[in-house]
C-alpha positions in Angstrom: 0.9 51.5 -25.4 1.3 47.4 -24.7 4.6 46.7 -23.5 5.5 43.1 -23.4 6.4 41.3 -19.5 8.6 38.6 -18.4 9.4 38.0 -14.7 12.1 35.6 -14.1 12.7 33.7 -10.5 15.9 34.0 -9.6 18.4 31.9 -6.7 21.2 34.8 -6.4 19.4 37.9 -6.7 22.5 40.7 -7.1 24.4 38.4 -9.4 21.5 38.6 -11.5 20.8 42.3 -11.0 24.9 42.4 -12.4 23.9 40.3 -15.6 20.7 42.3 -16.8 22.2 45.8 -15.8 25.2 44.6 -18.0 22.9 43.4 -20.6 20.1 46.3 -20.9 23.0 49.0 -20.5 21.3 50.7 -17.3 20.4 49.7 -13.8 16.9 48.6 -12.3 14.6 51.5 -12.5 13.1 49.4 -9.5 14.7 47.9 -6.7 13.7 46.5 -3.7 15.4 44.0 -1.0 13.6 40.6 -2.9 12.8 42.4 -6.8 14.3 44.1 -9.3 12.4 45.9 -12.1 13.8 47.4 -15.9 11.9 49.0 -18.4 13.5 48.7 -21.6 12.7 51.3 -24.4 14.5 49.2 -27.2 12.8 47.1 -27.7 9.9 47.9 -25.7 9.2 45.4 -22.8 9.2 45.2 -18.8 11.6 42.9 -17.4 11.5 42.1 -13.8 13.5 39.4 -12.1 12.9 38.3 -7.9 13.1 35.4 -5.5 9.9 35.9 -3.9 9.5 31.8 -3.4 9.3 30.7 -6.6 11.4 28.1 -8.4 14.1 29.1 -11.0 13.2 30.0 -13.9 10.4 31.9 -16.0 7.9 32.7 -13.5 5.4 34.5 -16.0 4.9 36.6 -19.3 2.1 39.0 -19.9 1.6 42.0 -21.4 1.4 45.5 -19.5 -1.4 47.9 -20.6 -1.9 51.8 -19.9 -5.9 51.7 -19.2 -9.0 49.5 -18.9 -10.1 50.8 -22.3 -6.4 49.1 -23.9 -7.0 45.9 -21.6 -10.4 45.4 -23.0 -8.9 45.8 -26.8 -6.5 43.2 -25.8 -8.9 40.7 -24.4 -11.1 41.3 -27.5 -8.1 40.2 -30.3 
């Protein structure tokens, strides 16, 4: 099952973690002292937020796969 990714770079770590725990309705289900990690069921996407020396702002989107065999469908299309 794809699930849909967007890491953001964040300046002010926990005032962020506040907002998107607010927003998604549930804590991080990963946290760690520079990262924090959700993955929303509805709708279905991984959302992870840090300030591990990037600038502000959207640091990348991808797409999150469950094997080689699903990865290789998605280069394929």
């Amino acid at each position: 099952m794809k699930r849909f990714h967007v890491h953001v770079a964040v300046d002010d770590l926990e005032a962020n973690i506040r907002f998107y725990s607010t927003i998604f309705g549930a804590a991080p289900t990963v946290l760690k002292p520079d990262y924090a990690k959700w993955m929303v069921e509805d709708p279905r996407f991984y959302f992870a937020i840090s300030k591990r020396g990037a600038k502000a702002g959207v640091d990348h989107l991808g797409f999150q796969v469950d094997s080689d065999a699903e990865l290789k469908t998605l280069r394929e299309q």
